[in-house]
PDB file of N, CA, C, O and CB in Angstrom:
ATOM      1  N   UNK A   1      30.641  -4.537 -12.314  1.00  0.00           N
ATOM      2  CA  UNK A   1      29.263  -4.930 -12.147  1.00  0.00           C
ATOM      3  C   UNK A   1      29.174  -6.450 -12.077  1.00  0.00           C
ATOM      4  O   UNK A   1      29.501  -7.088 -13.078  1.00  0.00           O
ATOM      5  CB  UNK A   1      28.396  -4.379 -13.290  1.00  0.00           C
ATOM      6  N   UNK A   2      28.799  -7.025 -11.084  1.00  0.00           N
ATOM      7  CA  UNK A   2      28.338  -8.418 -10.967  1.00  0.00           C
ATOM      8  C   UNK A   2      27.542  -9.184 -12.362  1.00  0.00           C
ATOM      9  O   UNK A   2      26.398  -8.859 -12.681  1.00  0.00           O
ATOM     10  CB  UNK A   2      27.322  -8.367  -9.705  1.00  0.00           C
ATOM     11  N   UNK A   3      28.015  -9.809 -12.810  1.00  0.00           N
ATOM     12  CA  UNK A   3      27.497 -10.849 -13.725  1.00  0.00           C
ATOM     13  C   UNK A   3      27.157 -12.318 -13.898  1.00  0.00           C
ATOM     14  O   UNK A   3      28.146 -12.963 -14.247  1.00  0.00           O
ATOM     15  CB  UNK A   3      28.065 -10.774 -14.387  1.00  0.00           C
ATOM     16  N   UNK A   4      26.178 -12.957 -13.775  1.00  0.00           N
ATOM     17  CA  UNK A   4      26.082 -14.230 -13.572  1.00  0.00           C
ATOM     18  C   UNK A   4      26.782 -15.314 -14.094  1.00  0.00           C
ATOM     19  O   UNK A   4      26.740 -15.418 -15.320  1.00  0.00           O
ATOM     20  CB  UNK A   4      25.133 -14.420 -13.755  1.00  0.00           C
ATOM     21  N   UNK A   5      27.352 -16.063 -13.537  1.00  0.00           N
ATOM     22  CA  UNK A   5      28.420 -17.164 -14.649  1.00  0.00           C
ATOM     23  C   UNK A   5      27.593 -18.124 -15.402  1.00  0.00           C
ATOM     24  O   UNK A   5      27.996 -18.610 -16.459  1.00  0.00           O
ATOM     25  CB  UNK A   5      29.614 -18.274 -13.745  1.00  0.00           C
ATOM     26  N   UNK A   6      26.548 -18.387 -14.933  1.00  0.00           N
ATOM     27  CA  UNK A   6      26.039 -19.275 -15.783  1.00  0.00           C
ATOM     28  C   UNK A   6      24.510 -18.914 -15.691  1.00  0.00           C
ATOM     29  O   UNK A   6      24.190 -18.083 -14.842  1.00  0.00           O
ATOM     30  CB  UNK A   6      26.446 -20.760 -15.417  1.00  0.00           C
ATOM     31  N   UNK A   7      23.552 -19.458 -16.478  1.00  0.00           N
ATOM     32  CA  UNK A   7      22.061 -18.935 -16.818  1.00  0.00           C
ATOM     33  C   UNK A   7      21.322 -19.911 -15.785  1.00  0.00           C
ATOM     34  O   UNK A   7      21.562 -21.027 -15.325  1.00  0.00           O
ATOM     35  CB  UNK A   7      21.492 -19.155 -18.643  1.00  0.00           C
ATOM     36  N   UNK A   8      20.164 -18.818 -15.620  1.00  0.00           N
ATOM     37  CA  UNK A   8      19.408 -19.286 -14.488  1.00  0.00           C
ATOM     38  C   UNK A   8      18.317 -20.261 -14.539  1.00  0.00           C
ATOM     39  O   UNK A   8      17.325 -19.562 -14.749  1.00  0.00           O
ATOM     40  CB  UNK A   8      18.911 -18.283 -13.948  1.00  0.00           C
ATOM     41  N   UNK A   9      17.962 -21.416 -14.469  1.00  0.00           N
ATOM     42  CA  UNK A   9      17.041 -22.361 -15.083  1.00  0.00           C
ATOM     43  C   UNK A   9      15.540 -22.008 -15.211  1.00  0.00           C
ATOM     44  O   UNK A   9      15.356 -20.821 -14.939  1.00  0.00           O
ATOM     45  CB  UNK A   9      17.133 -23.557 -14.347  1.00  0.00           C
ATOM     46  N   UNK A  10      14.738 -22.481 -15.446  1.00  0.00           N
ATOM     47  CA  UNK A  10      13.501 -21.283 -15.826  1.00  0.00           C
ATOM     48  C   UNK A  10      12.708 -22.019 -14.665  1.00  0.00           C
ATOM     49  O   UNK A  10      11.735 -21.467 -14.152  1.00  0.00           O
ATOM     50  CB  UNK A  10      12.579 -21.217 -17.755  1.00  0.00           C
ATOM     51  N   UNK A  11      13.177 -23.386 -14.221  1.00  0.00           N
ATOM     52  CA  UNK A  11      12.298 -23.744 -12.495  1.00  0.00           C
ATOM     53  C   UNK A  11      12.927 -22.640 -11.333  1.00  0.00           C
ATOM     54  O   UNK A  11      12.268 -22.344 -10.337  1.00  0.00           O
ATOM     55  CB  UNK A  11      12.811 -25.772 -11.708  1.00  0.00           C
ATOM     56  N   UNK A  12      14.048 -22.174 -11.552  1.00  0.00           N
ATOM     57  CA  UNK A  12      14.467 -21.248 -10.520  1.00  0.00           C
ATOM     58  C   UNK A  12      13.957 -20.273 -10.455  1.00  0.00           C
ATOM     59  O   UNK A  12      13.288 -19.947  -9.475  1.00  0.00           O
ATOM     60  CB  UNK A  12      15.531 -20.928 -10.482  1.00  0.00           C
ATOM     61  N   UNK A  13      14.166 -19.407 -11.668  1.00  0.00           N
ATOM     62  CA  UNK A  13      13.320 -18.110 -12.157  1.00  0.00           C
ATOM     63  C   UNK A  13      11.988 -17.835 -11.720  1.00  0.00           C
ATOM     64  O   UNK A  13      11.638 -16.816 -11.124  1.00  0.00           O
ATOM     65  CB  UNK A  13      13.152 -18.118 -13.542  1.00  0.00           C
ATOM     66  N   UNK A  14      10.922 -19.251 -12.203  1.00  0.00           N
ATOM     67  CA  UNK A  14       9.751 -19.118 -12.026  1.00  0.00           C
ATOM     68  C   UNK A  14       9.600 -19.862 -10.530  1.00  0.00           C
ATOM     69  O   UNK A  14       8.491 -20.375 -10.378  1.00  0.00           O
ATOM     70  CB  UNK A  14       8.975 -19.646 -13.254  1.00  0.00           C
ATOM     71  N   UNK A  15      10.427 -19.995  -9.517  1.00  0.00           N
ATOM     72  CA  UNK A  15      10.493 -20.406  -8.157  1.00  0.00           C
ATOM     73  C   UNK A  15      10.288 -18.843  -7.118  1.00  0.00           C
ATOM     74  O   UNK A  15       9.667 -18.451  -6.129  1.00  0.00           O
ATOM     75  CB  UNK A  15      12.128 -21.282  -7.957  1.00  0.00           C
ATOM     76  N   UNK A  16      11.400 -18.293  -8.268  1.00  0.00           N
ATOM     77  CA  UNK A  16      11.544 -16.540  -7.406  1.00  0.00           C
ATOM     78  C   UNK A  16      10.011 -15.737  -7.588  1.00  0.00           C
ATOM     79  O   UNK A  16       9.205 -15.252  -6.794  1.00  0.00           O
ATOM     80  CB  UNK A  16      13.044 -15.224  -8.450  1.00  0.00           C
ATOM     81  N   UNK A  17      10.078 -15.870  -8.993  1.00  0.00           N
ATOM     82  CA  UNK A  17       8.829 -14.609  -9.041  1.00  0.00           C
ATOM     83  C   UNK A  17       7.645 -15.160  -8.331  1.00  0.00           C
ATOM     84  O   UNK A  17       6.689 -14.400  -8.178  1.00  0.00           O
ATOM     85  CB  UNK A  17       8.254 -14.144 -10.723  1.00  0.00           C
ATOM     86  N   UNK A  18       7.570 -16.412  -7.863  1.00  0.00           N
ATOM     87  CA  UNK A  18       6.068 -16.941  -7.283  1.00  0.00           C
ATOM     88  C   UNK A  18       6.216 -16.363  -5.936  1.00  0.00           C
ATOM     89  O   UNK A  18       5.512 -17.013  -5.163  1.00  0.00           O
ATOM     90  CB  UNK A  18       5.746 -18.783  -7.221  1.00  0.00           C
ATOM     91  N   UNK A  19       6.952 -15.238  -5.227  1.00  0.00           N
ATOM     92  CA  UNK A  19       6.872 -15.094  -4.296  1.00  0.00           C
ATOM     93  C   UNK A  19       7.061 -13.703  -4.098  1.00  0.00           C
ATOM     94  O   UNK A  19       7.355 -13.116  -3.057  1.00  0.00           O
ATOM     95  CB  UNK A  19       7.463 -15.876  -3.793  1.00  0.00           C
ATOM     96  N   UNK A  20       6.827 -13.197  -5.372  1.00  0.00           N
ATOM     97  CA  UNK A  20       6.116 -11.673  -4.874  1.00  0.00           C
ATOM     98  C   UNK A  20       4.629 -11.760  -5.702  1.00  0.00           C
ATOM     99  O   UNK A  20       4.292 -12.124  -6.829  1.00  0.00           O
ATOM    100  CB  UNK A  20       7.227  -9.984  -5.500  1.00  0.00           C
ATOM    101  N   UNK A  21       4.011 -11.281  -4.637  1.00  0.00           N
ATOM    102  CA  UNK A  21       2.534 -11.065  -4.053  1.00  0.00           C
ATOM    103  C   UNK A  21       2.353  -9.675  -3.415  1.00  0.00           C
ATOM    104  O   UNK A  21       3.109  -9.205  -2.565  1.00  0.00           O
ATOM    105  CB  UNK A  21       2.187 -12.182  -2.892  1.00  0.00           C
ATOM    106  N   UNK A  22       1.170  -9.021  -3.967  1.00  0.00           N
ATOM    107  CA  UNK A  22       0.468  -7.900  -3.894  1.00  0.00           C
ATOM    108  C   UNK A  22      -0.466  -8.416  -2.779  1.00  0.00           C
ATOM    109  O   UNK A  22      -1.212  -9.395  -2.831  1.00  0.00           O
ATOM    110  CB  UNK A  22      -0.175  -7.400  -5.275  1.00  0.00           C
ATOM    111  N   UNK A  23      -0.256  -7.494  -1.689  1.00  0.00           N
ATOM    112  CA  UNK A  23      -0.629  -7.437  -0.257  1.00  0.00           C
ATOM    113  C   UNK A  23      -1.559  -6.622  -0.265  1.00  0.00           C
ATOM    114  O   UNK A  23      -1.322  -5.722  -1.071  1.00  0.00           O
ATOM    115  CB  UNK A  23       0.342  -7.067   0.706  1.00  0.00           C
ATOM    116  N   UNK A  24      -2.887  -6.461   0.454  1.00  0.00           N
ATOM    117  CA  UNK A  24      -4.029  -6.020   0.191  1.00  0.00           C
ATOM    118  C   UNK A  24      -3.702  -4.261   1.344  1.00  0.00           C
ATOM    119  O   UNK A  24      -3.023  -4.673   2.284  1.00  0.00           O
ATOM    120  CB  UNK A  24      -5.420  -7.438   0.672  1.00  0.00           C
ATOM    121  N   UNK A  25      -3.856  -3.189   1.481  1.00  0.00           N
ATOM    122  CA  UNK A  25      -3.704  -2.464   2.155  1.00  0.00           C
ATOM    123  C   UNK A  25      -4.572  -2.508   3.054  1.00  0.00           C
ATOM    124  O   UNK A  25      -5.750  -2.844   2.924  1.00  0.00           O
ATOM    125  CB  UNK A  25      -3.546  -1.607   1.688  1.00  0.00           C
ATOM    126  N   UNK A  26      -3.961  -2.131   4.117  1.00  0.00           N
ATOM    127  CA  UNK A  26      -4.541  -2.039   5.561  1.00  0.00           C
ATOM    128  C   UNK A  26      -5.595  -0.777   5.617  1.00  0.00           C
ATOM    129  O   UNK A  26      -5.131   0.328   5.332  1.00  0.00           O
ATOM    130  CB  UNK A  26      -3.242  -1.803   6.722  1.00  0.00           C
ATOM    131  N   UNK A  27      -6.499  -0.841   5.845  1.00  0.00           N
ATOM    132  CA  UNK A  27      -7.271   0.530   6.254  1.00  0.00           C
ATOM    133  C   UNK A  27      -7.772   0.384   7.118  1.00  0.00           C
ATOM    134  O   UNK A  27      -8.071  -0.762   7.452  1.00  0.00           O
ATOM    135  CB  UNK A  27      -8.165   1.119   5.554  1.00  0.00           C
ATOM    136  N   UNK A  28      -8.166   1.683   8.043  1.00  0.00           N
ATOM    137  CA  UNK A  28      -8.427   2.212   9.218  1.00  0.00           C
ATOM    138  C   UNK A  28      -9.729   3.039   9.461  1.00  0.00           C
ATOM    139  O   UNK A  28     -10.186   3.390   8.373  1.00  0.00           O
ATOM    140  CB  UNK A  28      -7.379   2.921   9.478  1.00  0.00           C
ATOM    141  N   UNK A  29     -10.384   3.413  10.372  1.00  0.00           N
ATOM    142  CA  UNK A  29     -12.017   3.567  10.049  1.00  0.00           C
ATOM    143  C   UNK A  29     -11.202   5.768  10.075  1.00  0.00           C
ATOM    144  O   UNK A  29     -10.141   6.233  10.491  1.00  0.00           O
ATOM    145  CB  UNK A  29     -13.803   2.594  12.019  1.00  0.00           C
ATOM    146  N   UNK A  30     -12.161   6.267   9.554  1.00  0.00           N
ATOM    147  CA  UNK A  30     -11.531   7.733   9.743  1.00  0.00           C
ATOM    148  C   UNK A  30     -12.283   8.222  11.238  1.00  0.00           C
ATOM    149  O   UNK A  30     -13.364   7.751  11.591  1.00  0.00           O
ATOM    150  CB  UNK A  30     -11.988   8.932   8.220  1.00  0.00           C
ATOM    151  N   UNK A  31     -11.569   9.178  11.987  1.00  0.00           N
ATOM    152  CA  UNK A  31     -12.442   9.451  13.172  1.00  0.00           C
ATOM    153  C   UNK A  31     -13.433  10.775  12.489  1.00  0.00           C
ATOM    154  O   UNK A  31     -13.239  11.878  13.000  1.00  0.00           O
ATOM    155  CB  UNK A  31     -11.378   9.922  14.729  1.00  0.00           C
ATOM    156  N   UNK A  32     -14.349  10.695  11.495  1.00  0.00           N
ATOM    157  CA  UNK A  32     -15.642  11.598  11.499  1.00  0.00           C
ATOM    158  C   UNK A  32     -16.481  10.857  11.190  1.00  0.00           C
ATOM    159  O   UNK A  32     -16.331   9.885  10.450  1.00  0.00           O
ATOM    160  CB  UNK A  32     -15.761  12.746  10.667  1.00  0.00           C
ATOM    161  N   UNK A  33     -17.696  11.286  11.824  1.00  0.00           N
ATOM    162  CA  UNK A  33     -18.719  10.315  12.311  1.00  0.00           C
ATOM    163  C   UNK A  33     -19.051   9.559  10.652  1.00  0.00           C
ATOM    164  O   UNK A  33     -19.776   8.577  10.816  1.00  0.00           O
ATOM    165  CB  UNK A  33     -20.273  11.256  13.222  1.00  0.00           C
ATOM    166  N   UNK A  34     -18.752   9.750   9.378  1.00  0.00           N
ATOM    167  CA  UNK A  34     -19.123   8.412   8.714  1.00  0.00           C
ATOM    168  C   UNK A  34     -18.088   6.980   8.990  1.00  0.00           C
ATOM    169  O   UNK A  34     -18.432   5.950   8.409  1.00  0.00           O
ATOM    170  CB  UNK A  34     -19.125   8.767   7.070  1.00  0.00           C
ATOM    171  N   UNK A  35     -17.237   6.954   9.591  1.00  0.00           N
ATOM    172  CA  UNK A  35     -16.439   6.304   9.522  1.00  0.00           C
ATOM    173  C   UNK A  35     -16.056   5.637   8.738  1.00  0.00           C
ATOM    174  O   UNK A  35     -16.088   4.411   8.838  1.00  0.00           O
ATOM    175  CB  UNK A  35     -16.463   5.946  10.073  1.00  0.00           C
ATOM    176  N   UNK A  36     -15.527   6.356   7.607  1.00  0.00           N
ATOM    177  CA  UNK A  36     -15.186   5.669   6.669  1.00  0.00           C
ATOM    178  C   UNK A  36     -13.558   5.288   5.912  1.00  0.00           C
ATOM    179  O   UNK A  36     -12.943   6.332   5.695  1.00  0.00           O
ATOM    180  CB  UNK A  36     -15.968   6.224   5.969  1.00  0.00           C
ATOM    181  N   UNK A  37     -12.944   4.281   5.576  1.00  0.00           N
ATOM    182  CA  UNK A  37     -12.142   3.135   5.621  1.00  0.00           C
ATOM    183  C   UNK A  37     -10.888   4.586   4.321  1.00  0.00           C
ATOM    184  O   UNK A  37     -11.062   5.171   3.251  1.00  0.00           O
ATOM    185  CB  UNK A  37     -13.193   1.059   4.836  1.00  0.00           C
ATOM    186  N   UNK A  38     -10.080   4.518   5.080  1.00  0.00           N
ATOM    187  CA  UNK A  38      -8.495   5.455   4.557  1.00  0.00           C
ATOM    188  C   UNK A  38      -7.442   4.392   4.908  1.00  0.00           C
ATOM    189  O   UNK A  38      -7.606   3.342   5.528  1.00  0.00           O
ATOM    190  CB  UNK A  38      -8.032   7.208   5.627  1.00  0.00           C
ATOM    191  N   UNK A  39      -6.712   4.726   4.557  1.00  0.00           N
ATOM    192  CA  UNK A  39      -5.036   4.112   4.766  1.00  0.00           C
ATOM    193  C   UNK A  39      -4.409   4.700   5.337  1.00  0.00           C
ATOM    194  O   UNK A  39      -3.983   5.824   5.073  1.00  0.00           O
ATOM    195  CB  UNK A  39      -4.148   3.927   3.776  1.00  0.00           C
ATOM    196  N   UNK A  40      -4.209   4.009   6.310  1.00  0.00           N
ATOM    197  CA  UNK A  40      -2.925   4.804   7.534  1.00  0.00           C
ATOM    198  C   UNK A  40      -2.142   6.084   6.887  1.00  0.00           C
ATOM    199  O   UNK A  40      -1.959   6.088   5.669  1.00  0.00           O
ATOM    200  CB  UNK A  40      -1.407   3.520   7.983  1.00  0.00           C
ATOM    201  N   UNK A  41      -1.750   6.999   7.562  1.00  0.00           N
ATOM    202  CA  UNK A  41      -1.154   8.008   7.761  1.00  0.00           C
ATOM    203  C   UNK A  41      -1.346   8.656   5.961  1.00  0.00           C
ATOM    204  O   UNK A  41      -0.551   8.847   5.041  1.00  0.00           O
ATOM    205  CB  UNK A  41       0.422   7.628   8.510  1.00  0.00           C
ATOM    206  N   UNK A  42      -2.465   8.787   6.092  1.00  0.00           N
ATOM    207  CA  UNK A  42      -3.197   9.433   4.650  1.00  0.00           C
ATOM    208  C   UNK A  42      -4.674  10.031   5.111  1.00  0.00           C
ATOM    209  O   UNK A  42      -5.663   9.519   5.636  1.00  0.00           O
ATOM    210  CB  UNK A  42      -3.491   8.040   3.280  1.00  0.00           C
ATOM    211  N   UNK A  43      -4.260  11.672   4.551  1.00  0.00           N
ATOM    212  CA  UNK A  43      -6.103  12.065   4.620  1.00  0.00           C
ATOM    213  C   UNK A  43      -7.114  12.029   4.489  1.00  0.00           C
ATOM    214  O   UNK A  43      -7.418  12.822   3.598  1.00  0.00           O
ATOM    215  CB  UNK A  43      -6.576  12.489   4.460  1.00  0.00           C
ATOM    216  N   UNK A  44      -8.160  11.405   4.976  1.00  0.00           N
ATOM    217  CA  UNK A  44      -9.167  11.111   4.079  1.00  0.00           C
ATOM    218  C   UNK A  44      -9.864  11.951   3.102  1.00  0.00           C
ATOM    219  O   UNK A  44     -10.155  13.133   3.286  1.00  0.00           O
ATOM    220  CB  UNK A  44      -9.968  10.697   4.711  1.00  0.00           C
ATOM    221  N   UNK A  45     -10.065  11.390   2.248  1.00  0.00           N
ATOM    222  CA  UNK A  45     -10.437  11.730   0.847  1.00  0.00           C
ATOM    223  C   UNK A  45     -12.044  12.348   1.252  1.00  0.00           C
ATOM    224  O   UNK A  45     -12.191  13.419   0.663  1.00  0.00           O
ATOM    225  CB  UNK A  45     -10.363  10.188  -0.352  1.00  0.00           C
ATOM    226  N   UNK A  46     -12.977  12.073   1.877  1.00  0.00           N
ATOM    227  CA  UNK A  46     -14.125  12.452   2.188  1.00  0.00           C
ATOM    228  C   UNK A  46     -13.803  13.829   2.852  1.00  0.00           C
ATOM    229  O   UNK A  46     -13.836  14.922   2.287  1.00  0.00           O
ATOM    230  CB  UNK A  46     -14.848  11.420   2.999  1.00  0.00           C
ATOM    231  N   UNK A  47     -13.422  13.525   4.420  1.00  0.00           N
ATOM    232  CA  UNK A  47     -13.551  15.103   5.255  1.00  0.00           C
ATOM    233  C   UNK A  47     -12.597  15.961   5.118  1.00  0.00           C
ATOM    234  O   UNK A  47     -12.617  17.115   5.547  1.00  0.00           O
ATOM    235  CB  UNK A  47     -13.597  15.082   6.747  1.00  0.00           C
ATOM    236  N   UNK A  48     -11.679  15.416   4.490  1.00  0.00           N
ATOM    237  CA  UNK A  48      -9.865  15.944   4.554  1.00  0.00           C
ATOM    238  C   UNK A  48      -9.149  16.047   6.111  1.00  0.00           C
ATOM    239  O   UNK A  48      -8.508  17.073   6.337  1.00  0.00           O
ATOM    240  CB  UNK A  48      -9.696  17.806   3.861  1.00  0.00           C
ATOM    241  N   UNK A  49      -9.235  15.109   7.082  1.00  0.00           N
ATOM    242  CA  UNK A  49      -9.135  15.086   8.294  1.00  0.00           C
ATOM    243  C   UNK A  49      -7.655  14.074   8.620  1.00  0.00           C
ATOM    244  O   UNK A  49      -7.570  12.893   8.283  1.00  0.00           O
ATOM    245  CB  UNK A  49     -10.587  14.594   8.845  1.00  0.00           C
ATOM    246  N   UNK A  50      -6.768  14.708   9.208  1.00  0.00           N
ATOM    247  CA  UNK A  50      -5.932  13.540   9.571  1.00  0.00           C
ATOM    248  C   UNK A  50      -5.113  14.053  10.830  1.00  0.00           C
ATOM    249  O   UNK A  50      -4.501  15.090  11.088  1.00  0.00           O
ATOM    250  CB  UNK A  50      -4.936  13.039   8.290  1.00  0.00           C
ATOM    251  N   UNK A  51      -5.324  13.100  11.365  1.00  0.00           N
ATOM    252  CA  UNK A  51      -4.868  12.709  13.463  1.00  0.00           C
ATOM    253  C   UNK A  51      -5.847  13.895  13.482  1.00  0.00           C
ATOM    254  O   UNK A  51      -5.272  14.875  13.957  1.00  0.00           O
ATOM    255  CB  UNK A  51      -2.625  13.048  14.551  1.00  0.00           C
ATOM    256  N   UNK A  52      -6.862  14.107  13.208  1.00  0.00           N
ATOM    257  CA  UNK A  52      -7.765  14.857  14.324  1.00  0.00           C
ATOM    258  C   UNK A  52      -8.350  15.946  13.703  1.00  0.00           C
ATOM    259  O   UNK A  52      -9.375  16.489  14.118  1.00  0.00           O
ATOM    260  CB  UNK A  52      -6.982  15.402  15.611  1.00  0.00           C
ATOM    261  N   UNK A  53      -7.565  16.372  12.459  1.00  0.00           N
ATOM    262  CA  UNK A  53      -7.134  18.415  12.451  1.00  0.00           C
ATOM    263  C   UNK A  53      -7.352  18.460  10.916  1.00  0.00           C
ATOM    264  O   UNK A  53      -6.743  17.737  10.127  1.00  0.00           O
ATOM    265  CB  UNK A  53      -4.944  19.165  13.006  1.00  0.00           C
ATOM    266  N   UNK A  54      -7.978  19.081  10.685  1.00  0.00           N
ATOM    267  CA  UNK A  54      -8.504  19.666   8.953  1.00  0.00           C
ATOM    268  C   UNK A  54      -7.303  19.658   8.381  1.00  0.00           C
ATOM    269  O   UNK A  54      -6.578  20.231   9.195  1.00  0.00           O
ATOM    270  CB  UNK A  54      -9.250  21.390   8.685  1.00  0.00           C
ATOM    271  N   UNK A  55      -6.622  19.325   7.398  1.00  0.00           N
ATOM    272  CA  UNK A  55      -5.602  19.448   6.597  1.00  0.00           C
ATOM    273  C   UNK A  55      -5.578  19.784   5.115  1.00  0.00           C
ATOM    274  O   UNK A  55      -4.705  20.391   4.494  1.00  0.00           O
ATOM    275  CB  UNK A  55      -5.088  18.466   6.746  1.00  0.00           C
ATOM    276  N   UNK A  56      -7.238  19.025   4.482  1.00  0.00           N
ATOM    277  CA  UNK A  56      -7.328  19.241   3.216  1.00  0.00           C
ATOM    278  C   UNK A  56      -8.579  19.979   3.230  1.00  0.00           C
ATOM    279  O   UNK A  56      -9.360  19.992   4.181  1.00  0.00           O
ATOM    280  CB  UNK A  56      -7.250  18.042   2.370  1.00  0.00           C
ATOM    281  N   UNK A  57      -8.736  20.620   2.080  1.00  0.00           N
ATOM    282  CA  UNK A  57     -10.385  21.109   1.851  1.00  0.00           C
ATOM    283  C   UNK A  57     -11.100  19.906   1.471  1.00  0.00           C
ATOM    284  O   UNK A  57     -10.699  18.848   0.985  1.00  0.00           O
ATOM    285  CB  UNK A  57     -10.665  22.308   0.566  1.00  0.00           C
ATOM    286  N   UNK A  58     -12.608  20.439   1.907  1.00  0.00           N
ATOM    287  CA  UNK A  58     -13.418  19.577   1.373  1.00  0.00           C
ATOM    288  C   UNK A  58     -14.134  19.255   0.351  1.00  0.00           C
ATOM    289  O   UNK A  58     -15.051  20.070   0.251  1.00  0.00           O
ATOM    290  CB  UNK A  58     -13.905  19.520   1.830  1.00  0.00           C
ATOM    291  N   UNK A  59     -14.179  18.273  -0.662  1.00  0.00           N
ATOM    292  CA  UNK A  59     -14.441  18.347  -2.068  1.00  0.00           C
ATOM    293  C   UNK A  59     -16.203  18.711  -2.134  1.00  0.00           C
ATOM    294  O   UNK A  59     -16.766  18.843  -3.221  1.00  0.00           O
ATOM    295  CB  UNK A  59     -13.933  16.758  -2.852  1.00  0.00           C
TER     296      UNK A  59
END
């Protein structure tokens, strides 16, 4: 197993983690007439509709 030879300075450390960032998700309008905002290749939660075709029941 790989082991570091020497310790990592805490400007390096805190150099790395400043560069993961939580990216906001993309959403997409649903095609039934409320048009309302889902995440790609996910059913919407309102009609249960996805690419076109009933998949889920409706709550």
């Amino acid at each position: 197993m790989a082991v570091p030879k020497r310790k990592m300075s805490r400007s390096n450390t805190r150099h790395r983690r400043a560069q993961w960032k939580a990216a906001v998700p993309q959403l997409t309008p649903c095609p039934c007439p409320r048009k309302e905002m889902v995440v790609p290749h996910r059913a919407c939660a309102h009609c249960g509709l996805y690419k076109g075709r009933q998949v889920a029941e409706r709550p």
